[in-house]
Structures are given as C-alpha cells and as structure tokens.
LOZA-867364 format. One line per field, with one value per residue: x, y, z of N, C-alpha, C in turn; residue in three letters. Coordinates in Angstrom, 1 decimal. Example, Ala and Ser with C-alpha at 12.3 -4.5 7.8 and 13.67 -1.06 7.14 Angstrom:
n.u	c(13.2:12.8)
n.v	c(-5.7:-2.2)
n.w	c(7.8:7.1)
ca.u	c(12.3:13.7)
ca.v	c(-4.5:-1.1)
ca.w	c(7.8:7.1)
c.u	c(13.2:12.9)
c.v	c(-3.3:0.0)
c.w	c(7.8:7.9)
resn	c(ala:ser)
END
This chain:
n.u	c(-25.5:-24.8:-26.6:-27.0:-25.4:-25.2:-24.0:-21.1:-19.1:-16.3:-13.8:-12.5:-11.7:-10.4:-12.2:-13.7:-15.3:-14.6:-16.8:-17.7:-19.5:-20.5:-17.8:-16.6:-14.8:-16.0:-14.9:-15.7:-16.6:-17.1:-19.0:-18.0:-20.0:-21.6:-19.8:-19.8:-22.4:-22.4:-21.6:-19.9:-16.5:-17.0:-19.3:-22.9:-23.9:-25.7:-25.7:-26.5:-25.6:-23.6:-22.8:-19.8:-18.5:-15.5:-13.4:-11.3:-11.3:-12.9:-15.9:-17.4:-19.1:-21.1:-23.9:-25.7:-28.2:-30.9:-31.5:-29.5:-27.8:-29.2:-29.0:-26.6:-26.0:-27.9:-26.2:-23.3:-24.4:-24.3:-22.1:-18.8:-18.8:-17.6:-16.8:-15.5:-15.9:-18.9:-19.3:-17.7:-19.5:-21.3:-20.5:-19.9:-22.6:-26.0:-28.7:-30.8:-30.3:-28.9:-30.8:-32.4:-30.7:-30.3:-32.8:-33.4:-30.7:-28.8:-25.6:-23.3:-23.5:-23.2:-21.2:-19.2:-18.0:-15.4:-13.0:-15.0:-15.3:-16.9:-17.8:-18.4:-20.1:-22.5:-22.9:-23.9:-26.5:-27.6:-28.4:-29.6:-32.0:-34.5:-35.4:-35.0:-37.0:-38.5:-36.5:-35.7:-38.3:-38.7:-40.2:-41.4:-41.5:-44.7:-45.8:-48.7:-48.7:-47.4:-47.3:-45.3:-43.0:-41.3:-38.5:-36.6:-36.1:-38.0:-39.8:-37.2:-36.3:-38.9:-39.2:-37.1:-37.5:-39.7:-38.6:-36.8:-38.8:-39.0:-40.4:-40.0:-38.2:-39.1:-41.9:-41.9:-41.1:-43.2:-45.6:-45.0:-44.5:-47.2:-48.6:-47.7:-48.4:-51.2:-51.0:-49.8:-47.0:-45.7:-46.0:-45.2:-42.9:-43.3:-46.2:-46.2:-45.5:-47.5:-49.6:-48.4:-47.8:-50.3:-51.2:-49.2:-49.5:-52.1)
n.v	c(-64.2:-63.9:-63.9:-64.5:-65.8:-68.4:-69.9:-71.1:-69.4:-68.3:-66.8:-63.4:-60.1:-56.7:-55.3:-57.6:-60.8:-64.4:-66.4:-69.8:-71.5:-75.0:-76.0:-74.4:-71.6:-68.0:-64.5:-62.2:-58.8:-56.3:-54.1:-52.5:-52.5:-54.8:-57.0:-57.3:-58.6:-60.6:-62.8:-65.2:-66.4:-69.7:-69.9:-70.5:-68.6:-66.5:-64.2:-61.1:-60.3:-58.6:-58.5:-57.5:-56.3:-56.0:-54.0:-54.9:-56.3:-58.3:-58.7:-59.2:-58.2:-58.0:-58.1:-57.7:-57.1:-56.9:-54.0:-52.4:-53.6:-52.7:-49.8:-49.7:-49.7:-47.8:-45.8:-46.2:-45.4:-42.6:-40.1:-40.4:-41.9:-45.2:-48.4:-48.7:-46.6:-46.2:-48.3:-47.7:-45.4:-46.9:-48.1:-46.4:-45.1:-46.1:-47.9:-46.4:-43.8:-43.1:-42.6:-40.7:-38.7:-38.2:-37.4:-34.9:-33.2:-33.5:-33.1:-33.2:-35.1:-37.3:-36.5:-37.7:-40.2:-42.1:-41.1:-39.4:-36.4:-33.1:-32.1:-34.3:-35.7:-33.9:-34.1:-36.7:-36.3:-34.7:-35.9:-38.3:-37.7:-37.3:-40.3:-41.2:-42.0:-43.7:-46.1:-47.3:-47.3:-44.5:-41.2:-38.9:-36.0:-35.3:-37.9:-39.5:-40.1:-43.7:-44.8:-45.4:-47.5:-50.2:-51.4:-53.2:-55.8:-55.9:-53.6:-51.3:-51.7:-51.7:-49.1:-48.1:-49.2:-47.4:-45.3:-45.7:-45.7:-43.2:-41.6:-39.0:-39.2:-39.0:-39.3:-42.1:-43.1:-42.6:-42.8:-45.8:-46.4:-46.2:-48.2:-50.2:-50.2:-50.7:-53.1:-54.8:-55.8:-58.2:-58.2:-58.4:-57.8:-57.2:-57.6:-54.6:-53.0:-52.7:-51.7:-49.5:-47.8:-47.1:-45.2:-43.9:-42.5:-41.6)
n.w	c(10.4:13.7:16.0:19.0:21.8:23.5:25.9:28.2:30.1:30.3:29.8:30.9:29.6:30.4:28.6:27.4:26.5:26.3:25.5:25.7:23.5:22.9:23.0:21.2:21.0:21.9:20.6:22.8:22.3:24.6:27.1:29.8:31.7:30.6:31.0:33.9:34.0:33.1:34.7:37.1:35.8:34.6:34.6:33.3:30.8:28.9:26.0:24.3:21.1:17.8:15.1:13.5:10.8:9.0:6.0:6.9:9.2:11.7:14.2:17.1:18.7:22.3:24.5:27.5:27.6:25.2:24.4:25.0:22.9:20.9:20.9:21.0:18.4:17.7:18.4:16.7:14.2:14.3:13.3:13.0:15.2:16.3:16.9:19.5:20.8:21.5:22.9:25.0:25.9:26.5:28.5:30.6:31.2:31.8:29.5:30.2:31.5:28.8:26.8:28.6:28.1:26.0:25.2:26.6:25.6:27.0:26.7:28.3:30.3:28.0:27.4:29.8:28.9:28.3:26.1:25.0:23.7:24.3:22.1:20.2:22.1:21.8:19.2:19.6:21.2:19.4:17.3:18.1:19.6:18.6:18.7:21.2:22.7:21.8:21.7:24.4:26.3:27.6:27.8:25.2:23.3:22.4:22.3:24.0:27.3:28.8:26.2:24.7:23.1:24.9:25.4:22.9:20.6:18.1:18.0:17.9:15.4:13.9:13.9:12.8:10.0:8.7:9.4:6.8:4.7:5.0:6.6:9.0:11.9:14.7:14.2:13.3:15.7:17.3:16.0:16.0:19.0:19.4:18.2:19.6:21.8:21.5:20.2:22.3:24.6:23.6:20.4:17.0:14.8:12.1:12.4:14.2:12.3:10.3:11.8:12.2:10.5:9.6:11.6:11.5:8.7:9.0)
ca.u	c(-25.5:-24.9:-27.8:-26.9:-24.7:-25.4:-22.9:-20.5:-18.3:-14.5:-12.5:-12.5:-10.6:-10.8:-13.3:-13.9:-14.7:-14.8:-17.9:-17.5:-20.7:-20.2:-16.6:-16.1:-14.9:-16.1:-14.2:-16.7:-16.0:-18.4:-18.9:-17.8:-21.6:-22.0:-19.0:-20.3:-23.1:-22.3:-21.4:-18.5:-16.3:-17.6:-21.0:-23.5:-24.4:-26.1:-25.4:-26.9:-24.2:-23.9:-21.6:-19.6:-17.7:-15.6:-12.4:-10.0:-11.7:-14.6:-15.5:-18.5:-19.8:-21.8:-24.4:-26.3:-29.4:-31.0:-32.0:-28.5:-27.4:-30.2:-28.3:-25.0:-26.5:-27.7:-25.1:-22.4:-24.7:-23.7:-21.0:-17.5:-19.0:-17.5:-17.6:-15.0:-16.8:-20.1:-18.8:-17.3:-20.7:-22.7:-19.8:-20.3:-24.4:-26.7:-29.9:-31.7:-29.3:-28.4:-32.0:-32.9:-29.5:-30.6:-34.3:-33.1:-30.2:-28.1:-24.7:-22.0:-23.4:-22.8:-19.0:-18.5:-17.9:-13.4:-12.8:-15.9:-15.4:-17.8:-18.3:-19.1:-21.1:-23.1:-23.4:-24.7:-27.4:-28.3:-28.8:-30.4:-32.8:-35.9:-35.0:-34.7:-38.2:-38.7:-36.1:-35.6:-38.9:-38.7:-41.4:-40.9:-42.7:-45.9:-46.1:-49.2:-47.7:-47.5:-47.6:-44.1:-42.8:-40.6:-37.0:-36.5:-35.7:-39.3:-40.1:-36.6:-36.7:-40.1:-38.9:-36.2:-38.5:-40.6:-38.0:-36.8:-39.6:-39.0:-41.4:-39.2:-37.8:-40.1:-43.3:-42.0:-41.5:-44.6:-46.4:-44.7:-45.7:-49.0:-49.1:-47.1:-49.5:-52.7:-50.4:-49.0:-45.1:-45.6:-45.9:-43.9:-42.1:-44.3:-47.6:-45.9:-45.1:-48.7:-50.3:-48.0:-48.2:-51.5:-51.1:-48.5:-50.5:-53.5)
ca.v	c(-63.2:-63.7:-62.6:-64.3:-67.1:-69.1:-71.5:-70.9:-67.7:-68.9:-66.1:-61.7:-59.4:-55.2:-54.9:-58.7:-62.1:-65.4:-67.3:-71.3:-72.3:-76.4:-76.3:-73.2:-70.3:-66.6:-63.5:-61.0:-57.3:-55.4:-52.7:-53.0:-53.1:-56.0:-58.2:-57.2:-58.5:-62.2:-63.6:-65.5:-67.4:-71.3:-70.1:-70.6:-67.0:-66.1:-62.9:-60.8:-60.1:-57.8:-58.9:-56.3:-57.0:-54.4:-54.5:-55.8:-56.7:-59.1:-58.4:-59.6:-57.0:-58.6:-57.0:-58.2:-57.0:-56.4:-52.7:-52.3:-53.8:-51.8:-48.0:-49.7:-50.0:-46.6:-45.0:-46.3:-44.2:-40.9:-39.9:-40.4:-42.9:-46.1:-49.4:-48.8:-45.1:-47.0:-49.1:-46.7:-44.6:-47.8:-48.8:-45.1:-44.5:-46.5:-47.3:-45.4:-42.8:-42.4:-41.7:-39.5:-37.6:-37.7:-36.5:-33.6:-32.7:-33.3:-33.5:-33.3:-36.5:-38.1:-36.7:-38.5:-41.2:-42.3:-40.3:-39.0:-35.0:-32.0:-31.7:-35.6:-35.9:-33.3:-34.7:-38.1:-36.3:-34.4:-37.1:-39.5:-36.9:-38.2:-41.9:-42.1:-42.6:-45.5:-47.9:-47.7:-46.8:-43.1:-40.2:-37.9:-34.8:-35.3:-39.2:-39.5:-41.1:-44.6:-45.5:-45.7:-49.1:-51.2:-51.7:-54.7:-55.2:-55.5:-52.3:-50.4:-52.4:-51.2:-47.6:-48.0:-49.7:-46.8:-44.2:-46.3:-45.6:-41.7:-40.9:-38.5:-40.1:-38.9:-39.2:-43.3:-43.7:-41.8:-44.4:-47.5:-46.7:-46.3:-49.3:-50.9:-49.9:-51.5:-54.7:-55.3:-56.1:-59.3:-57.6:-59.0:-56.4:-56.8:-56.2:-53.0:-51.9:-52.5:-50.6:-48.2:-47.4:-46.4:-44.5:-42.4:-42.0:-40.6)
ca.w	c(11.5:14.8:16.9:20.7:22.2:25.5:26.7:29.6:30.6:29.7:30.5:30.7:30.3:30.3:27.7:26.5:27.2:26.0:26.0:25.0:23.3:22.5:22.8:20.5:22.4:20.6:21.5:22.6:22.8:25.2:27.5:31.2:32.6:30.3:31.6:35.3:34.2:32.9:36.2:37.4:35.1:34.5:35.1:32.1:30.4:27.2:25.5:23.0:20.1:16.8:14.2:12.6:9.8:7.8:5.3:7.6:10.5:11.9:15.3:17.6:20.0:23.4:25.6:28.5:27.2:24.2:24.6:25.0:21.7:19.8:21.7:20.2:16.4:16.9:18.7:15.4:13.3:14.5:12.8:13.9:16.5:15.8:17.9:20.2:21.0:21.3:24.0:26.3:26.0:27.0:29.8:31.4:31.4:31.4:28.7:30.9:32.0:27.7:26.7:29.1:28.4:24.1:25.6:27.6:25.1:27.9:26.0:29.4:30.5:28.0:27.7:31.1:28.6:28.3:24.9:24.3:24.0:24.5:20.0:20.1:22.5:21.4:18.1:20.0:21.3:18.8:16.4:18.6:20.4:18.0:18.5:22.5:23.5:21.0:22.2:26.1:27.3:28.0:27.3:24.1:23.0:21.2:22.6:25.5:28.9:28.8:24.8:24.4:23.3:25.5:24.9:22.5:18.8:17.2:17.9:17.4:13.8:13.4:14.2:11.3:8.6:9.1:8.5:5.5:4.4:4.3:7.9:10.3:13.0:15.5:13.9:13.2:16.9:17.7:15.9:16.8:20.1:19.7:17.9:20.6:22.7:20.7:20.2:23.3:24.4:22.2:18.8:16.4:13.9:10.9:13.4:14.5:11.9:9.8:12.0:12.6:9.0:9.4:12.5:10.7:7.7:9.7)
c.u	c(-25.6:-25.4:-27.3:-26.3:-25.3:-24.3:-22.4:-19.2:-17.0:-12.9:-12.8:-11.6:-10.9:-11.8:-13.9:-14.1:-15.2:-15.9:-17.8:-19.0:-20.1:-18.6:-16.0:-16.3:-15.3:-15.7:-15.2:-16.6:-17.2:-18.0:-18.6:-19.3:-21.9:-20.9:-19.6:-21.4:-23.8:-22.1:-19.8:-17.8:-16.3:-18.3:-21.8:-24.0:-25.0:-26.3:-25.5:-25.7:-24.7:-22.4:-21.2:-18.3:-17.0:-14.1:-11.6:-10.0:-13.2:-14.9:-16.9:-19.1:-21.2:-22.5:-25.7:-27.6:-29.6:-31.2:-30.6:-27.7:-28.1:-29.7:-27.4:-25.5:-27.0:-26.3:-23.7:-23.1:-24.5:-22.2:-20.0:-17.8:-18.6:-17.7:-17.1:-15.5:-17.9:-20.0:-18.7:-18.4:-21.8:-22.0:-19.9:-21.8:-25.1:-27.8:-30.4:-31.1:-29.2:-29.6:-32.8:-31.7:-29.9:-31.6:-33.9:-32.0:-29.0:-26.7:-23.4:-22.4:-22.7:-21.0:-18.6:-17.8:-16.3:-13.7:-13.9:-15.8:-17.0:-18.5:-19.0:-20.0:-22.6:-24.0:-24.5:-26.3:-28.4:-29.1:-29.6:-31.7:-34.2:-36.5:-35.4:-35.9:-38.2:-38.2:-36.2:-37.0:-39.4:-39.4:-40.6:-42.0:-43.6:-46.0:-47.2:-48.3:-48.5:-47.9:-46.1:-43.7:-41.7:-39.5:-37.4:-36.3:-36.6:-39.7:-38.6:-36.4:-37.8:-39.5:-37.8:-36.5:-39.3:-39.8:-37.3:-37.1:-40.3:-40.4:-40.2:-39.2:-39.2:-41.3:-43.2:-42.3:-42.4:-45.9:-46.1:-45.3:-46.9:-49.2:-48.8:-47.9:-50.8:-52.0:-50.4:-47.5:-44.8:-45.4:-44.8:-43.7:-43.0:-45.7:-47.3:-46.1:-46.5:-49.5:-50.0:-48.2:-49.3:-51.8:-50.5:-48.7:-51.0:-52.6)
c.v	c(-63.9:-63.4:-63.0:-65.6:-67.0:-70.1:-70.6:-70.0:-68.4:-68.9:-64.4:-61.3:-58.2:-54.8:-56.3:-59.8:-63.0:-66.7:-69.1:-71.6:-74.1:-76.8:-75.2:-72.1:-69.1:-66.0:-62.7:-59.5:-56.6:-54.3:-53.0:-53.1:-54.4:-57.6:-58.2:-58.1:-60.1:-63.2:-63.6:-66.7:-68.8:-71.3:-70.5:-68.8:-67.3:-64.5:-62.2:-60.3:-58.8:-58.4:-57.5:-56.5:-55.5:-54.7:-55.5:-56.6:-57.4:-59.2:-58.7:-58.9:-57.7:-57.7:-57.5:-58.5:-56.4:-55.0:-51.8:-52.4:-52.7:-50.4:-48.4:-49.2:-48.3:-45.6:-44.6:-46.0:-43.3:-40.8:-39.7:-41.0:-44.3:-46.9:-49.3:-47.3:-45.7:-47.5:-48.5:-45.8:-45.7:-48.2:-47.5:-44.8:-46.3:-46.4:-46.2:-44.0:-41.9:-41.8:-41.0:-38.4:-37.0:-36.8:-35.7:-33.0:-32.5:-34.0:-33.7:-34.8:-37.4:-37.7:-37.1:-39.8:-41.3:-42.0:-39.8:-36.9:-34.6:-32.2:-33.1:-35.9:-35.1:-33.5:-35.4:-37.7:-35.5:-35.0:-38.1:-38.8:-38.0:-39.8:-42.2:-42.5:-44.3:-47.1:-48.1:-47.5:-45.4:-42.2:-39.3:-37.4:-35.7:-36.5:-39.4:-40.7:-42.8:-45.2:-46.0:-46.5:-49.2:-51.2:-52.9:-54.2:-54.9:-54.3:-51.3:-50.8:-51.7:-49.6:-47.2:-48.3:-48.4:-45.1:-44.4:-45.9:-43.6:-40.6:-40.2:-39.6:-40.3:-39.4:-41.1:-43.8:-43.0:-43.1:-45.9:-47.9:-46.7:-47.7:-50.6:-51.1:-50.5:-52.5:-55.7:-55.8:-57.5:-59.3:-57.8:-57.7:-56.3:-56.6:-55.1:-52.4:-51.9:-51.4:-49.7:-47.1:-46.4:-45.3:-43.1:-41.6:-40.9:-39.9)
c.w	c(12.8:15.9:18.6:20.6:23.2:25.5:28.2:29.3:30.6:30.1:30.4:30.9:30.4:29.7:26.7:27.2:26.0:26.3:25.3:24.6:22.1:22.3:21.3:21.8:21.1:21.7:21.2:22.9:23.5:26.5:29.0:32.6:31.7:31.1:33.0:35.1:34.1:33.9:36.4:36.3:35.4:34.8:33.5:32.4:29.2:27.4:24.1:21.9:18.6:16.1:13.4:11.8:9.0:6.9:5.6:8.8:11.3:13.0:15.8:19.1:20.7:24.4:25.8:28.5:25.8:23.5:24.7:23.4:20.5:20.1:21.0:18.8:16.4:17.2:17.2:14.6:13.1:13.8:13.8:15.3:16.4:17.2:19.6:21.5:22.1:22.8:25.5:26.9:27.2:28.5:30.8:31.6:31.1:30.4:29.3:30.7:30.4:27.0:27.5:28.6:26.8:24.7:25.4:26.8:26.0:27.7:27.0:30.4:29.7:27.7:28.4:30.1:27.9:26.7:24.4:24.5:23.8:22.7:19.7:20.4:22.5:20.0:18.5:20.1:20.3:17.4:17.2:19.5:19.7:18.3:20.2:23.1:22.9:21.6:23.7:27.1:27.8:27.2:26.3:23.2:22.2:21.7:24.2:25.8:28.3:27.1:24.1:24.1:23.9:25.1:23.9:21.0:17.5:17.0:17.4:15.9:13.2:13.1:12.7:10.0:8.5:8.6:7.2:4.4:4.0:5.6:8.7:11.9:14.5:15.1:13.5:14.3:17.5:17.3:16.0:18.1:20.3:19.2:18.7:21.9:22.9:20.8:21.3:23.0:23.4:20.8:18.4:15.5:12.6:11.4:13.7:13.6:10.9:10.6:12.7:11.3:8.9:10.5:12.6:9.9:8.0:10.1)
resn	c(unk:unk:unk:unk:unk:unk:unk:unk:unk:unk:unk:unk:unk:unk:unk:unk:unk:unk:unk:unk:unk:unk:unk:unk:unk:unk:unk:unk:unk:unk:unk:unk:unk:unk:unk:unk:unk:unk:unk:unk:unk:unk:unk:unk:unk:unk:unk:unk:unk:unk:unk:unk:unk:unk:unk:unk:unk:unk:unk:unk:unk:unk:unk:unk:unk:unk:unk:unk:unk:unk:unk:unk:unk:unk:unk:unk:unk:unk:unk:unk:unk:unk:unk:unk:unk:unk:unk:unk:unk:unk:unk:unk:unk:unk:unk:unk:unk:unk:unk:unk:unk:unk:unk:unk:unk:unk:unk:unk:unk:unk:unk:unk:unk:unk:unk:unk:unk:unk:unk:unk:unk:unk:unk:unk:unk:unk:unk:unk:unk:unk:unk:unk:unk:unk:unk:unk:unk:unk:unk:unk:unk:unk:unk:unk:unk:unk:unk:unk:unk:unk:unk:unk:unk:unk:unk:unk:unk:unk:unk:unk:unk:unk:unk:unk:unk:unk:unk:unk:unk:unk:unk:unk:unk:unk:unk:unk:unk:unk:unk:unk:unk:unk:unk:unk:unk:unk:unk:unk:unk:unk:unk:unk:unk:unk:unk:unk:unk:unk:unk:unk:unk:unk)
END
C-alpha cells in the first residue's frame, strides 16, 4: 500500500500530476484544490495517496492533506460514488465546507459538485451525516463542544474499527472523541480505540 510520496512535482495536468520520487515518476489522480496546492513544478512536495486497485484498473489517488484523503475513502462508500465522483466533490468544497454540508443535511451544496446531481448528493449526505464530526473537526449532536477529534487517520480508523465492531456510527464517533479528548491529538489508533471501547460500552 501506498500511503504518501515526497519527491519533486514533475508535471500537471487537469486533474493529475506527476510526482518523481528517486527517479520514478507516479501518476497521481487528484482533486483540483490538491494540485493548487503542491506548488510549482520542480519544487519538492509530498502527498498523501490511496491506492485503488480494481479488475482492470490500478490507480493512485493524491491529496494535500490527510483529512482530505480519509472524506475520499468515505465519500467511495456511498453508493454510486466512485473515485472520479469523489474527486469532483473534494475539488468543489472544501473538508470543511463537506462536513458542515453532511452536518446540516445540506444536500444543494454539495450538488455544486461537476456531475454530482440533486438524488446523489443527497445520498452523500445522508450516509455521511453520522460520520462528519469525527473526521474534520466539526460539532455533532450528542458530542459536548470541543471533544471532537481532529482530522487525521488514527482517529477516522478508530471511528471504523468501532463500527466493525457492530457500534452505530454516531455513538463510534461520539466516543472516539471523547477519547480523543482524554488522549490527546497524539493518540495512536489502538489508544483511541481502547478507550473508546469503553466509553461506548458505558
């Protein structure tokens, strides 16, 4: 797996670029706030990635930040969301912008997104409504202010081990955060999720 390249920026084009790490170039597919976001070409960059592999096709999806990558992975959950969907969603809104829109149930934002209709984007949010506090930051019912965990992958990992595990969505990232909270932003993914366990239990 593929988790992040660094080397130097190559070449871009509409929705891709080329990163050289040691004299290998990878072709990276990403969202148009992530190319913005790599610099100028023959700068050095590092970029978080997602491998995605499927019958016919092996494809390496790039994004600026990690909090970013973890909206992609869920976004290609929703049905009839695939990568190229995914993309367009993340290249129109920002994190921010997409978990307040799940929060709020606010489904015409995210249709601003190049093919994303009214019926889809409705979907998006109604499938990710549980989920949006957890990864970017943002307040969600039944969570006191400020327990929310942080963007990053330990915690939206935790958040997925957790419903795995047969906990509703909410009530996983309800306790992640709190245990995110006791931890601190340091918490690795098996401290979250121990004493999130117990958090959810109770």
């Amino acid at each position: 797996m593929i988790a992040k390249l660094s080397g130097r920026l190559d070449e871009t084009g509409e929705d891709w670029a080329i990163v050289d790490v040691q004299g290998v170039g990878y072709l990276v597919h990403c969202s148009t706030k992530t190319l913005s976001a790599l610099g100028e070409v023959g700068e050095a960059c590092t970029i978080h990635t997602d491998l995605q592999v499927s019958e016919n096709d092996m494809r390496l999806l790039g994004f600026a930040e990690s909090a970013e990558r973890d909206w992609f992975r869920m976004l290609t959950q929703v049905q009839g969301v695939g990568s190229k969907v995914a993309l367009a969603v993340l290249s129109a809104l920002s994190t921010g912008e997409l978990r307040d829109a799940c929060a709020a149930q606010d489904a015409a934002t995210v249709a601003r997104a190049k093919g994303v209709g009214p019926k889809m984007a409705s979907r998006i949010v109604n499938e990710l409504k549980d989920k949006a506090g957890a990864l970017s930051g943002g307040g969600m019912a039944g969570v006191p202010a400020g327990t929310v965990s942080p963007a990053g992958g330990a915690s939206a990992d935790a958040v997925s081990a957790l419903e795995n595990l047969g906990f509703k969505p909410a009530i996983a990232a309800q306790a992640v955060a709190r245990a995110q909270s006791e931890l601190g932003e340091d918490a690795s993914e098996s401290e979250l999720i121990r004493v999130a366990l117990k958090r959810a239990a109770g």
